[in-house]
C-alpha positions as CSV (number, residue, x, y, z in Angstrom):
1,X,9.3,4.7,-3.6
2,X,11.6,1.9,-3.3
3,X,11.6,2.0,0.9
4,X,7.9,2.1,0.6
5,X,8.0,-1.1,-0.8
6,X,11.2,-2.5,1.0
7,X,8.6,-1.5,4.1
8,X,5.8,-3.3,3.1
9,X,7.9,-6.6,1.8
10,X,10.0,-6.8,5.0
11,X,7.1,-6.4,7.1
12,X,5.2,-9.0,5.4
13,X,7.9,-11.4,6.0
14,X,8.8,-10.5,9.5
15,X,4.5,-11.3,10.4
16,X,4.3,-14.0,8.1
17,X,7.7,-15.8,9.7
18,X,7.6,-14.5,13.7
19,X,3.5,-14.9,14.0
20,X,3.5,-19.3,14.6
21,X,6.7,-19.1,17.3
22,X,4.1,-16.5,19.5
23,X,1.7,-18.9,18.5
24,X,3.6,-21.9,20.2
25,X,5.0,-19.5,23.0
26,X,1.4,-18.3,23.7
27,X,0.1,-21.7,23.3
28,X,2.8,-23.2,26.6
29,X,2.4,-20.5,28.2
30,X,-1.5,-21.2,28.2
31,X,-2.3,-17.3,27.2
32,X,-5.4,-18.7,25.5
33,X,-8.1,-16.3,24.7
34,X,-11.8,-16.4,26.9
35,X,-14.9,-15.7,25.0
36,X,-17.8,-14.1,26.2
37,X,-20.6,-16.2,27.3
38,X,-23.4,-14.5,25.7
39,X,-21.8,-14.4,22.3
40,X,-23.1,-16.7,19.8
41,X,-22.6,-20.0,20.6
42,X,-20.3,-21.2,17.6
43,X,-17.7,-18.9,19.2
44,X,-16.7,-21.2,22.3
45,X,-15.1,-23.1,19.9
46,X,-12.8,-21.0,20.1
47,X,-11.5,-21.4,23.7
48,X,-8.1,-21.1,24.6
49,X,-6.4,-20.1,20.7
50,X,-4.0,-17.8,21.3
51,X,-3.7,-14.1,21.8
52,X,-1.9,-11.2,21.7
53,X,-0.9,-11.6,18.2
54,X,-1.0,-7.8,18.0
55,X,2.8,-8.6,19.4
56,X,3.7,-9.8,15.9
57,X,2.2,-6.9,13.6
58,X,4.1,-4.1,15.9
59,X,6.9,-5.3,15.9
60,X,6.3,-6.3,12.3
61,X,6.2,-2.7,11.1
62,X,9.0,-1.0,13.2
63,X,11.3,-3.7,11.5
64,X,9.9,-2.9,7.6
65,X,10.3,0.9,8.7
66,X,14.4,0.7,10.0
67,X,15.3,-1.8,7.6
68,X,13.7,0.1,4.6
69,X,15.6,3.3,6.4
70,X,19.0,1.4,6.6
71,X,18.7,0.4,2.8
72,X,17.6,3.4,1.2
73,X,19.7,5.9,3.8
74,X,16.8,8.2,4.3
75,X,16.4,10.2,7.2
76,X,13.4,9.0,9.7
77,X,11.0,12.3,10.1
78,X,8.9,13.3,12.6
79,X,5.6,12.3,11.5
80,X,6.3,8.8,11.2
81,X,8.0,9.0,14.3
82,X,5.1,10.3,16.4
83,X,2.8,7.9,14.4
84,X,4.9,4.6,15.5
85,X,4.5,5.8,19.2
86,X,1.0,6.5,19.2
87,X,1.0,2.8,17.4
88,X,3.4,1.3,20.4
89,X,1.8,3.0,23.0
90,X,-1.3,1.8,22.3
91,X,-0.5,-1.4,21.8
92,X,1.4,-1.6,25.4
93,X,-2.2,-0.6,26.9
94,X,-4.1,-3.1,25.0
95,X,-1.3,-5.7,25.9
96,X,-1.6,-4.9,29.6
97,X,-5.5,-5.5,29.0
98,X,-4.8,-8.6,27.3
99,X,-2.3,-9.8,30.2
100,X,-4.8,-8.4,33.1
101,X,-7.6,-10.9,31.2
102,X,-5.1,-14.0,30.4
103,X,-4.2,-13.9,34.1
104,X,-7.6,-13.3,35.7
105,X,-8.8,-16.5,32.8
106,X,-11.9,-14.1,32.1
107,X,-12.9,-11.9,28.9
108,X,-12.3,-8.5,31.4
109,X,-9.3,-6.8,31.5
110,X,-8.6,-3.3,32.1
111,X,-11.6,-1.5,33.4
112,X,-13.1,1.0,31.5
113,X,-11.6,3.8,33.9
114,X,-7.8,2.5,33.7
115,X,-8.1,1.5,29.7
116,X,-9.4,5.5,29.3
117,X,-6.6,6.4,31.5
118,X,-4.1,5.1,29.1
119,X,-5.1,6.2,25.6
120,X,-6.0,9.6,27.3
121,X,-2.2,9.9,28.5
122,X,-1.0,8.2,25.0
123,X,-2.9,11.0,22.8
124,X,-2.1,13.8,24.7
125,X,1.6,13.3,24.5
126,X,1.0,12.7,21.2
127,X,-1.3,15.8,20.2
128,X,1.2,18.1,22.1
129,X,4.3,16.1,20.1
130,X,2.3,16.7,17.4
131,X,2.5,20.7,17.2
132,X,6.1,20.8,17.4
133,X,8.9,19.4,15.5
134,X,8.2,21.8,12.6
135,X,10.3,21.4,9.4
136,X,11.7,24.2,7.2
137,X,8.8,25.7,5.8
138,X,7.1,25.9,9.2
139,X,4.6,22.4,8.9
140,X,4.6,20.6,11.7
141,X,3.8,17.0,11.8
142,X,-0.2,17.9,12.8
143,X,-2.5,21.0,12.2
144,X,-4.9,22.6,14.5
145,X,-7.3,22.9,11.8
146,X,-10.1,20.2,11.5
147,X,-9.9,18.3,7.6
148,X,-11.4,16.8,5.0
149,X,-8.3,16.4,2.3
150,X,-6.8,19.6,3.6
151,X,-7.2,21.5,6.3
152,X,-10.4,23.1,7.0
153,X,-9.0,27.2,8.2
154,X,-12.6,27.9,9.7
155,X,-12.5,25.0,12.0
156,X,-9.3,25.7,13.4
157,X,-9.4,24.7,17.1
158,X,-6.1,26.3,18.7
159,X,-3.7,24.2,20.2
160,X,-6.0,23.3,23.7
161,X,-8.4,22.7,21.5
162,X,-6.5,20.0,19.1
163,X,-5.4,18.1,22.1
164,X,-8.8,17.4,22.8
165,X,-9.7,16.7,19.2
166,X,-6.9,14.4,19.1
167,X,-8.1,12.8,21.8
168,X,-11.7,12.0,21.0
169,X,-10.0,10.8,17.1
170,X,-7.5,7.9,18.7
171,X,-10.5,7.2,21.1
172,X,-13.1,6.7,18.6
173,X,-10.8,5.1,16.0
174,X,-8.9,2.5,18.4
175,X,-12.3,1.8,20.1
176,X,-13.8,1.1,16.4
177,X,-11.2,-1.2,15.3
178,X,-11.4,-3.4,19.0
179,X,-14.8,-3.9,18.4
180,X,-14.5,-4.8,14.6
181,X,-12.0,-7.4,16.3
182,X,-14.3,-9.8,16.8
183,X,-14.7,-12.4,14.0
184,X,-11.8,-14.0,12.5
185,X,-8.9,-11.7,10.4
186,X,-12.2,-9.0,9.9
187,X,-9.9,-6.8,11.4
188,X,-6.7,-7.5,10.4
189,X,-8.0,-7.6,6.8
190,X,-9.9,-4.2,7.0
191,X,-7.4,-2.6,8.1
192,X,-5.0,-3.7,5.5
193,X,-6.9,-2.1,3.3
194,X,-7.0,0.8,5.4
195,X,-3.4,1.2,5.2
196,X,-3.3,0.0,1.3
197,X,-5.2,3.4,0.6
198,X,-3.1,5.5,3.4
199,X,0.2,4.5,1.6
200,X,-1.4,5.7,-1.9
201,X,-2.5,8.7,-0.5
202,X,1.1,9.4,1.2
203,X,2.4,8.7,-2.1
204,X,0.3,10.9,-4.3
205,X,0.7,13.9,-1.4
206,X,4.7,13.4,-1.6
207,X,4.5,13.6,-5.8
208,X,2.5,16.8,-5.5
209,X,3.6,18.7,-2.7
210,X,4.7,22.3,-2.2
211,X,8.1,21.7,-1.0
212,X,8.7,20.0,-4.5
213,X,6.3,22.0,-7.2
214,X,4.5,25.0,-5.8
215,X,1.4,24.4,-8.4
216,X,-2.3,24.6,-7.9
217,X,-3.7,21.2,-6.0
218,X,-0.6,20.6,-4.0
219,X,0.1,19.7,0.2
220,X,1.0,21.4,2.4
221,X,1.9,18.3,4.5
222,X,5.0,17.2,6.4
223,X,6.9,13.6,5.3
224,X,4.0,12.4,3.7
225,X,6.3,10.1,1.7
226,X,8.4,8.7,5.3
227,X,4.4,8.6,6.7
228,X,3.5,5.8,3.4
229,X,6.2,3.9,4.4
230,X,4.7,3.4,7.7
231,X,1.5,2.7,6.4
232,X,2.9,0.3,3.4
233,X,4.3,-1.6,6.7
234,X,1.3,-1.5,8.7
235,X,-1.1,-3.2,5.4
236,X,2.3,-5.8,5.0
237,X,2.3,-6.6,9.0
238,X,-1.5,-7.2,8.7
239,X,-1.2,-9.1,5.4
240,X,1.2,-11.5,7.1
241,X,-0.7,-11.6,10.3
242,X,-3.9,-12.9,8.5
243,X,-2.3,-15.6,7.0
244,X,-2.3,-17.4,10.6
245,X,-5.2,-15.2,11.8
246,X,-8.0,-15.7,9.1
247,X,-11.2,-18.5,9.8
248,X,-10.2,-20.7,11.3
249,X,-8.0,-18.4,13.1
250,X,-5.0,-19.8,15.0
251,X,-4.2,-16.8,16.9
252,X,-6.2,-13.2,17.6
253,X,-4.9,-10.1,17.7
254,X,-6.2,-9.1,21.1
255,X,-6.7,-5.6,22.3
256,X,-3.0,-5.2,21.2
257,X,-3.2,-5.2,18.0
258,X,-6.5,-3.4,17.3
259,X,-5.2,-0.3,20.1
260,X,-2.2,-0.4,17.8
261,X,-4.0,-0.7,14.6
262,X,-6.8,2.1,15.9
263,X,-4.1,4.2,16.9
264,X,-2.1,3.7,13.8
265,X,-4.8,4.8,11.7
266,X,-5.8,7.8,13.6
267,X,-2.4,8.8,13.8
268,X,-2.2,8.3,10.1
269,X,-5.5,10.8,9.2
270,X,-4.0,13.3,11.7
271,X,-0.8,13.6,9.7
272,X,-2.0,13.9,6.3
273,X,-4.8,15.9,7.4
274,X,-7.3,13.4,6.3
275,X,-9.7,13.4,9.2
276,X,-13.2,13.7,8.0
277,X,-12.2,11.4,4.9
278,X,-10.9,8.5,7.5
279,X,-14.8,8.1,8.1
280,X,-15.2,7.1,4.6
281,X,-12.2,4.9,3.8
282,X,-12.4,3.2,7.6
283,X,-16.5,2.8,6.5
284,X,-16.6,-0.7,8.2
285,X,-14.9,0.7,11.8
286,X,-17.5,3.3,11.2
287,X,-20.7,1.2,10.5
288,X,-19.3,-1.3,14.0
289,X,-18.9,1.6,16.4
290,X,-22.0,3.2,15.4
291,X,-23.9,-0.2,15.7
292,X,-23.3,-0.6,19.6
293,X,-24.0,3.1,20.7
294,X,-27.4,2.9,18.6
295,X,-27.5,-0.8,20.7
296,X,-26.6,0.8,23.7
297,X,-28.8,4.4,23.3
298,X,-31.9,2.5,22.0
299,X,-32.0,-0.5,24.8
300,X,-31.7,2.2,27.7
301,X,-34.4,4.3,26.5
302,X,-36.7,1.7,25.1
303,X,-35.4,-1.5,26.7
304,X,-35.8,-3.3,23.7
305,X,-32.6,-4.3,20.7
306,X,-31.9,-3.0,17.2
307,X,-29.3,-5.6,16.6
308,X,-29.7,-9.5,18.0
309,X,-26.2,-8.5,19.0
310,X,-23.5,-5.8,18.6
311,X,-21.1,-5.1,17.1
312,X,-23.0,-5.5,14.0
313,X,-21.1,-8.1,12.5
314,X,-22.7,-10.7,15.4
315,X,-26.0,-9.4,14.3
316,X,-25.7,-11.2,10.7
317,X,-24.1,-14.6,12.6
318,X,-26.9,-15.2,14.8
319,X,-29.3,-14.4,11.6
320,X,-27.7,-17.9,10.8
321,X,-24.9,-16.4,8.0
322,X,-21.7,-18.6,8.3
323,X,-19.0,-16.4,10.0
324,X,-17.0,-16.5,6.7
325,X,-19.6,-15.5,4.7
326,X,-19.7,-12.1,7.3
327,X,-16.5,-12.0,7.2
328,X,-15.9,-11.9,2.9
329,X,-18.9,-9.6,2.6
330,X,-17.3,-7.3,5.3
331,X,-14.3,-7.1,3.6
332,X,-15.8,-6.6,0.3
333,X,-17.8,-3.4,1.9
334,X,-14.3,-2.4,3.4
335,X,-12.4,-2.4,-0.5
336,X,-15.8,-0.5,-1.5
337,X,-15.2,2.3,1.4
338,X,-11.5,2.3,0.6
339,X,-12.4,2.4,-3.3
340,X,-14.7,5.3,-2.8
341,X,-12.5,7.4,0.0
342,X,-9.7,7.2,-2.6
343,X,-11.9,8.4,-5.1
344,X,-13.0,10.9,-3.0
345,X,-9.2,12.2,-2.7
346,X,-8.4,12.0,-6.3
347,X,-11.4,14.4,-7.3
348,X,-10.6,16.7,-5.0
349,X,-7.5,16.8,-6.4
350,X,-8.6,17.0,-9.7
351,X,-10.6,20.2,-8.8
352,X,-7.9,22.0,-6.7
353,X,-5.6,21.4,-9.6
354,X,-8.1,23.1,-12.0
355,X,-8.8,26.0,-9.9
356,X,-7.2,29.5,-11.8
């Protein structure tokens, strides 16, 4: 328990501290962020604050995770392993997207066919990592089983089919967090809580699993302790990244640090076989991803708009609501989803344990 919270505090600092010197080196190297032309109006404002902040939040939690390692002595596992470089990877595509737009001066970077391209790759490595590395008892970092808390056996996919399910999860997720990226510290503070409940969940499946008291209710899951570390680091990186990055924001995130943070938390559901349950605690990703394919789906077919703008949290700005006000009641719904996903996990712990 101590490295989890060596993790988080180190982290915190290293954000907090690093964050204004890539705001100054952004800021003379004039990697100043465009803004899209049909978004509401308030936002040009924002001209030329810089980007790729994301920088600061990876390398933020790889220090929290090896320092807390070289203080406790604890060996680094698998599963956080293979989570960091789905993190990393990411964030190198969204960085190259961020770089591609910086140098072009326009809010494109990437196209759609290269970004795909690149968390394709990234998740694929990772899904086939993912099957391997197995510990002791036979666990290895992933299952090819579909899950809720645990792992669903009738939706067991074989190890093709995984790779594919792993794919469409860090798709979804990383896509979900870059477009809740778009009002300022929404992001960075969602997912902090994100990764609050992920390093209580770790926690809880480290107390009661198998390996350490074969009773009814425990996990069957690999490092779930090593894998809250990572996520105790990820909600201290984001903690110290909103300091500089909440309204008025003095530097964004870009693509790489919601990639990274998408990834992150994808990677995070896969190894302690909370996938269904992400959708729940991540309610807010959810609610913004959904928003632009209903957009997108109802405008083709009817030509007309649900939203005066997605993602959905433009919708409430150009209804004339102050962007902090969307941005506090955003967060609010986000501690409400993370509230009710942990619930979710206690009482199905509960249950297991007081099954005969």
């Amino acid at each position: 328990m101590r490295g989890v919270f060596i993790a988080a505090g180190v982290a915190l600092a290293v954000s907090i501290l690093a964050t204004p010197y890539l705001i100054r080196f952004f800021a003379r190297q004039g990697f100043g962020q465009e803004i899209r032309a049909e978004g509401p109006s308030s936002h040009q404002a924002k001209r030329g604050t810089p980007t790729m902040g994301g920088v600061a939040i990876v390398v933020a939690i790889w220090v929290g995770y090896v320092v807390s390692h070289m203080l406790t002595g604890e060996p680094m596992t698998p599963s956080a392993l293979l989570v960091l470089f789905l993190t990393t990877a990411l964030g190198v595509v969204g960085f190259l997207d961020d770089y591609i737009k910086l140098r072009q001066a326009r809010n494109l970077g990437l196209n759609k066919t290269g970004k795909l391209v690149g968390q394709v790759l990234v998740a694929t490595v990772f899904a086939i990592l993912a099957l391997r590395f197995a510990n002791s008892d036979g666990l290895t970092p992933a299952s090819e089983s579909l899950s809720f808390v645990r792992d669903i056996t009738v939706l067991s996919f074989g190890a093709v089919g995984f790779v594919v399910l792993a794919n469409l999860i860090v798709a979804t997720w990383s896509n979900a967090v870059n477009m809740t990226d778009g009002l300022d510290g929404l992001a960075a503070g969602t997912a902090a809580m994100v990764f609050a409940t992920y390093t209580i969940i770790g926690f809880w499946q480290f107390r009661n699993n198998c390996v350490i008291a074969a009773a009814a209710g425990c996990y069957q899951v690999p490092d779930p302790l090593d894998v809250a570390l990572v996520a105790a680091a990820a909600m201290g990186g984001c903690i110290g990244f909103l300091w500089w990055n909440a309204a008025p924001a003095r530097i964004f995130m870009g693509d790489t640090g919601s990639l990274a943070l998408g990834g992150l938390v994808a990677g995070l559901s896969i190894v302690t076989r909370t996938e269904l349950l992400l959708v729940v605690i991540g309610g807010v990703f959810v609610v913004e991803v959904l928003s632009v394919a209903v957009q997108i789906a109802v405008f083709r077919t009817t030509r007309r708009r649900v939203f005066r703008m997605a993602p959905f949290h433009h919708h409430f700005e150009l209804a004339g609501w102050a962007e902090t006000t969307v941005i506090i009641r955003f967060w609010l719904l986000a501690a409400m989803c993370a509230a009710l996903g942990l619930g979710l996990f206690y009482q199905e712990w509960l249950t297991a344990a007081a099954a005969p």
